[in-house]
N, C-alpha and C positions, 0 to 999 in steps of 0.2 A: 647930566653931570655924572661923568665915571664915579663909580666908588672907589675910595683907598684901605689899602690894611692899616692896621695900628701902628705896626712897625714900620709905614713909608711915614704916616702921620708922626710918630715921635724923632722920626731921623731929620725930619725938616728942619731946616738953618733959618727961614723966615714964615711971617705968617702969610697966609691967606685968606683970603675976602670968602672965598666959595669952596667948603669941601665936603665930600660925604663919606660915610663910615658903616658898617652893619656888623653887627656883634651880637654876643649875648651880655645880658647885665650880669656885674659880680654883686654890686652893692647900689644903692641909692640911696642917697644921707639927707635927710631935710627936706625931702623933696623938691632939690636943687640939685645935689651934687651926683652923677648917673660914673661907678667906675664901670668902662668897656671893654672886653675882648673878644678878638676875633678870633685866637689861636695861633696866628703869623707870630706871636713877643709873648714873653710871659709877661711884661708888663703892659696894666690898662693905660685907658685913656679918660681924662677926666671930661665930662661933655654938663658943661653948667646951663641947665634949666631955671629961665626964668618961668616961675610956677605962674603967673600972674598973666602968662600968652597963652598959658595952655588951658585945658579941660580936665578940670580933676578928675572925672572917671579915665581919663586917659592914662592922667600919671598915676592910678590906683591899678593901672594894668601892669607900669615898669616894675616889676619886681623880680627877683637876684632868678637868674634863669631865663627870664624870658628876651625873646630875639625881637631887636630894635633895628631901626634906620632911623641916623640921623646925618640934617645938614644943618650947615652953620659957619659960623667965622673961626678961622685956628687962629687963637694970638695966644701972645704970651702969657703961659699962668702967673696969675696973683697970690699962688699958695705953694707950700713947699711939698717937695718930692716926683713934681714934673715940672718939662720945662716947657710946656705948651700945655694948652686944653683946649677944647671946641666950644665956643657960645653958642648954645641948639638957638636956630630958626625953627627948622618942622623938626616932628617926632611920630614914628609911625612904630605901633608894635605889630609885628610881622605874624605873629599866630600865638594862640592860648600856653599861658604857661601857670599853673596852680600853685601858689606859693604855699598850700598848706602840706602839699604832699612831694613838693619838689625837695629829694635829700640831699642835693650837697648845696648846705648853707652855707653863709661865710664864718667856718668857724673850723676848727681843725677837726680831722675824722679822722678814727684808727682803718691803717692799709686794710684788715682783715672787712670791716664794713666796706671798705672803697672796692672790692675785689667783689663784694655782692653786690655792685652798682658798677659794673664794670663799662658799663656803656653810658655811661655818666664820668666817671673817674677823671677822666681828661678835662673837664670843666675847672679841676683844682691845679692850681699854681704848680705842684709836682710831678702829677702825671702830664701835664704839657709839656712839661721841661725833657721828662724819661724819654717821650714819646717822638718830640722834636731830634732831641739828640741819637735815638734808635733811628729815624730818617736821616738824618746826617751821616751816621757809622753805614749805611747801606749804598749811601750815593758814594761815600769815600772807597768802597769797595770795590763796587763796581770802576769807577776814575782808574783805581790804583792800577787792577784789572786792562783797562781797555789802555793806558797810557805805556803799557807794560808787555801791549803784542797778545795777549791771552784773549784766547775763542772762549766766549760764554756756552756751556751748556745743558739743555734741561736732561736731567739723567731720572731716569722712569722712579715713580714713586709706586709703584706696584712691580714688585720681584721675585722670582721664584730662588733668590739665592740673599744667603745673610753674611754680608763683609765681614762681619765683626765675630762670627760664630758664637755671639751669644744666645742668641733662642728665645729672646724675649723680643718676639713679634707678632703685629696685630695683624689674624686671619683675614685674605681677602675672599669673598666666597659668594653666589647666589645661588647656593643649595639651601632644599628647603631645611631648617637649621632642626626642626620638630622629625624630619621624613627623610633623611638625606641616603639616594644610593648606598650599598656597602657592594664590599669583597668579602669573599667566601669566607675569611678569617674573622668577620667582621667589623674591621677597619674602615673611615669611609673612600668611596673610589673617587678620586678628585678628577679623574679623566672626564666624568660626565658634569665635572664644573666648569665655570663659566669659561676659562682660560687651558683647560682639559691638563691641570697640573694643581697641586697647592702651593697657593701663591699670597705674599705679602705683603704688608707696607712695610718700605725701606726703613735702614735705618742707616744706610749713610750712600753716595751714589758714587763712592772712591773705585771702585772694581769695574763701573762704566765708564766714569774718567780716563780709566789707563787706558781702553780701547782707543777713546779717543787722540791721546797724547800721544800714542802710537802712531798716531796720523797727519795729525794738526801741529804737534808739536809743543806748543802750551795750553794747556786748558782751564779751566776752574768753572765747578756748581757752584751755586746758591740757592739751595732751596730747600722744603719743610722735608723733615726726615723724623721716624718715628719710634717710638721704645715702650713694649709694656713692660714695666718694670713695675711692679709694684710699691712705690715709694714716695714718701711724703714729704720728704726733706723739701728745704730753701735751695735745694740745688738741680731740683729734677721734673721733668716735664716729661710727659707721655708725648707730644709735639712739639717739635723745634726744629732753627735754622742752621741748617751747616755750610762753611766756605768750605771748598775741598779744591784747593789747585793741583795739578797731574804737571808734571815738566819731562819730555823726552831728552837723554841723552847729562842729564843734570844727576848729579852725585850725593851725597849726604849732606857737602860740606855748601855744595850749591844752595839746598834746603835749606839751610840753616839759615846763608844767607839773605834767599825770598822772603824766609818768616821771618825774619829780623827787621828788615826795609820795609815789607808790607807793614807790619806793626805799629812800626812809627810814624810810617805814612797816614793810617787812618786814624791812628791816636792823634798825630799831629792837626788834621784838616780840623777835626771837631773844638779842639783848642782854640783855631785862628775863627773858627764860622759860629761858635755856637759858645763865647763868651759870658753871652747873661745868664743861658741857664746851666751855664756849667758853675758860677758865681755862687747861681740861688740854692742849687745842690749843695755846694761847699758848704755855704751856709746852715744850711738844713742837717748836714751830716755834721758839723761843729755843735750845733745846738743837741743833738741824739747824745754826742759822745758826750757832754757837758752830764749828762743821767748817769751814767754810767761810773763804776769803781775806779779809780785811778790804774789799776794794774789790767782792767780791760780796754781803757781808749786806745786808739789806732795812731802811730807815731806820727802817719802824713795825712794830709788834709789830702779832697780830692786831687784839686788841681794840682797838688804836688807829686802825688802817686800817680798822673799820668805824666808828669813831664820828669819825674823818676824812668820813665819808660823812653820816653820820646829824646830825653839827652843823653844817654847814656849808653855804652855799647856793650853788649851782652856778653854776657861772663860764659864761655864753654865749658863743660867738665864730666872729664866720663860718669858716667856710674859707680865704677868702680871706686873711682877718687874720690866721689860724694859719700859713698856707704864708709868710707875712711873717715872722713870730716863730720858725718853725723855718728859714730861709735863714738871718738872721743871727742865729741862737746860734753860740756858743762849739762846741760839738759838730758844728755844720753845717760849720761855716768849718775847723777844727781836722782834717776829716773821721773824727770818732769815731763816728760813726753809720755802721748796716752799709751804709742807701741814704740815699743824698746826695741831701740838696733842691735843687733847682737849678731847678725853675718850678712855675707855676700849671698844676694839672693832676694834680700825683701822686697816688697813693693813698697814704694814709698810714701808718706802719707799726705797730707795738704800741711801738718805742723810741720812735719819735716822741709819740703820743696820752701815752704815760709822761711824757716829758718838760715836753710842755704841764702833765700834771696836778701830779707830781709836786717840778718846779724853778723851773717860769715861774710858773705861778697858784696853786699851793698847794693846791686845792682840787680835788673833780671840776669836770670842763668839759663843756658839751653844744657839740658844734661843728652849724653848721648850716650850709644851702643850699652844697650839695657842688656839681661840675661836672656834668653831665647825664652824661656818656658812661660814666662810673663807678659810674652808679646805674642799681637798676631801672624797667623801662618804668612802673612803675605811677606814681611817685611826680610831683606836679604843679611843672609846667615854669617856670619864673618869665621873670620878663622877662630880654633880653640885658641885660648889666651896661655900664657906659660903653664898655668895650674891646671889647662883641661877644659875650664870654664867655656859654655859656646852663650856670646851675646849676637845681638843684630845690630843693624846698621836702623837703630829709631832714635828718635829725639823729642824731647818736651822740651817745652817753654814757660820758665817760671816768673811768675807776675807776684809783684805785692801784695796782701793785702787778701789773693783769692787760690794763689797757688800758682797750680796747671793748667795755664791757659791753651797750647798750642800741642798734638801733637804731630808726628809725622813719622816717616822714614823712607830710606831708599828703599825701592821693591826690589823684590826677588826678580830676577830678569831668567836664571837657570833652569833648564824647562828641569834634567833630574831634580834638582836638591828641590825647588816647588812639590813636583811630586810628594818625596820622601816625608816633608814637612807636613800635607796633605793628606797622605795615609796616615801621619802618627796621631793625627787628631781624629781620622776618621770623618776624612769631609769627599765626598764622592764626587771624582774625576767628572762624572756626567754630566751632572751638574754647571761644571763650573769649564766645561769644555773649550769654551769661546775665551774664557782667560787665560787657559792655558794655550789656545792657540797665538795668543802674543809672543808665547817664548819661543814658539816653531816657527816663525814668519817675520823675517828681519826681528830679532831681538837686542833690545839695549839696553844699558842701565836707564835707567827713571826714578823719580821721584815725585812726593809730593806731600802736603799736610792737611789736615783738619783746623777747622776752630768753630767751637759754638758759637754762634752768632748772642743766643742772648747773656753768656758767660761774659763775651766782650760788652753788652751792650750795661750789664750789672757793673763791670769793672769801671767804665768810663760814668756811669749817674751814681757810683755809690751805693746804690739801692743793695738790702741785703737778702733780698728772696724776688727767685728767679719769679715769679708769677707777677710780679709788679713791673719785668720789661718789657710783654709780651701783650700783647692788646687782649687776649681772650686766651687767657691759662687750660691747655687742657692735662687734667691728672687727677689720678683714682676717684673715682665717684662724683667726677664734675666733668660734665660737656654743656656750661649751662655759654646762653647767648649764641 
């Protein structure tokens, strides 16, 4: 007899004579009532033991944890809140599970414990839910991806160049770390390392994308990119996933467009596939806010705040015309905001990007062509504005609820002004030789954007701290599991 998931068992229109199931136990009530999951549904399956067929040391072993097989008859439940259950024929428990030292009970447990039991975590009704919907947001990616003409590819997770010019990267090395070579100056000589350069983990794989795009024509990564930052926030990971798509011959306004349609593409799929635990979430995230002061709950519920996203069409608006709109609000002027607008030029903050989305426009916003000095070397230099002002051709994407979700821009395609851009930072031609051969060898305009995988996968569960989407959190002082 095949076995079935819970969720082909609960989808069933009639009963059956003969079916089998394996799972682990949540609860056992009475020593009758066995609730079951396999991890296919956040909801169990009731499987009614007549205690009077079995062997009580048997059923002294079903306890909340340990992994069962059973068969039996599906009919209709006699009790509320399913609408089938399984009457057990056999009961087999599958290997040892110690109910005195087994921790997740059936009883509710703070994230900060569930994060020390990280490879247990999924056993609770919420990290199934996180976790299922983080599988779903990756399959819709890739779909959106392959239905859309774009070449998947793996872009080197060890680098000897940092996209981002931030410098918070983790050394790659097999020198002895106690004895390592030096140069005369003292310094160590990384020629005689492993790769005969010093070399890093990525922290984003946008700069090997454009090679490709160059070639293939549309591309996009998906995969682990890296940041030692030192920080402990609910918003940051020393490891994470980046979507980075590259488009040849496509313009800012193209960009905007792909991130707009991707967006709602993969917001939308999870909506239509992953209904129950996007339910139980909502749920979950009603009950948090229900604790909380009236002037901090959150105006949308989840499922609102993603089909906030998914039906609506995105609000454009320079920079410029945003740093206008946030001066004089009410919040600016009032100084309710933590950083005060007061010129062209700031960076902007997550209240503020909220606020545009949130109370001005109603809807998400892509703001575009930032100041130059704010952005990266790569991104292309536009004309001075009437005052002088030089911005670029970048873009963000602002989401409810978390901010900045998306960002992007057209590249700099000019082999000069790259240059120029290059020296003023002080990032060495040599280096980055092979990108700037893109602008010497058929060069075009391109494009392309960013998004953190697990920002999106936080936006779509609710959840408020990035270590809760990610199966094994790695940051400062934790590599554990």
């Amino acid at each position: 007899m095949n076995s079935k998931t819970v969720a082909q068992l609960l989808s069933q229109d009639e009963t059956l004579q003969d079916v089998s199931v394996k799972g682990w136990v949540r609860t056992f009530r009475a020593n009758r009532f066995i609730a079951l999951n396999d991890g296919s549904t956040i909801n169990n399956i009731q499987c009614v033991v007549d205690f009077e067929n079995f062997d009580e040391a048997l059923l002294k072993r079903v306890t909340t944890g340990a992994a069962i097989h059973v068969t039996g008859e599906l009919v209709e439940s006699q009790g509320k809140g399913q609408s089938v259950e399984i009457v057990v024929k056999t009961l087999e428990v599958l290997g040892d599970s110690d109910p005195e030292t087994y921790p997740i009970q059936p009883r509710k447990h703070g994230f900060e414990f569930l994060r020390r039991n990280a490879h247990l975590r999924t056993r609770t009704n919420t990290f199934s839910a996180v976790m299922r919907l983080r599988s779903s947001l990756s399959f819709a990616v890739h779909k959106y991806f392959n239905e859309n003409g774009f070449n998947y590819m793996h872009t080197p997770i060890i680098t000897g160049s940092d996209a981002e010019g931030a410098g918070e990267m983790f050394k790659v090395s097999n020198l002895d770390a106690k004895n390592p070579p030096l140069n005369e100056d003292g310094s160590v000589n990384y020629k005689e390392d492993f790769f005969g350069k010093e070399t890093n983990l990525t922290v984003s794989g946008q700069l090997e994308a454009e090679t490709y795009a160059m070639s293939l024509g549309k591309v996009y990564t998906f995969g682990p990119t890296f940041r030692a930052e030192n920080s402990n926030t609910t918003r940051h990971l020393a490891e994470f996933w980046m979507i980075e798509p590259e488009v040849a011959f496509m313009d800012l306004d193209g960009n905007m467009d792909l991130a707009e349609d991707f967006m709602k593409s993969v917001l939308g799929y999870v909506l239509e596939n992953n209904k129950e635990d996007l339910e139980f979430l909502d749920n979950r995230l009603l009950q948090e806010e229900k604790t909380k002061p009236q002037a901090e709950r959150i105006a949308m519920s989840l499922i609102e705040k993603i089909k906030f996203v998914v039906d609506n069409n995105f609000k454009r608006v320079s920079y410029t015309e945003a740093i206008d709109i946030l001066r004089n609000s009410k919040p600016n002027k009032k100084k309710k905001f933590n950083y005060i607008i007061e010129e062209w030029g700031a960076d902007l903050q997550s209240e503020h990007e909220r606020f545009l989305v949130e109370k001005h426009f109603k809807c998400p916003v892509i703001l575009f062509d930032y100041p130059a000095n704010i952005k990266a070397f790569y991104m292309r230099l536009n004309e001075p504005d009437h005052e002088g002002r030089e911005t670029v051709r970048a873009m963000d994407i602002l989401f409810p609820g978390i901010g900045e979700m998306v960002g992007g821009s057209q590249r700099e395609e000019r082999l000069d002004v790259l240059k120029e851009k290059m020296k003023a930072l002080d990032i060495d031609e040599k280096e980055l030789w092979w990108y700037l051969d893109l602008r010497k060898y058929g060069t075009a305009v391109h494009s392309g954007f960013g998004l953190g995988f697990e920002r999106l996968v936080m936006f779509a569960t609710g959840m408020g701290n990035i270590r809760d989407v990610i199966p094994y959190p790695r940051t400062p002082q934790n590599a554990e599991f």
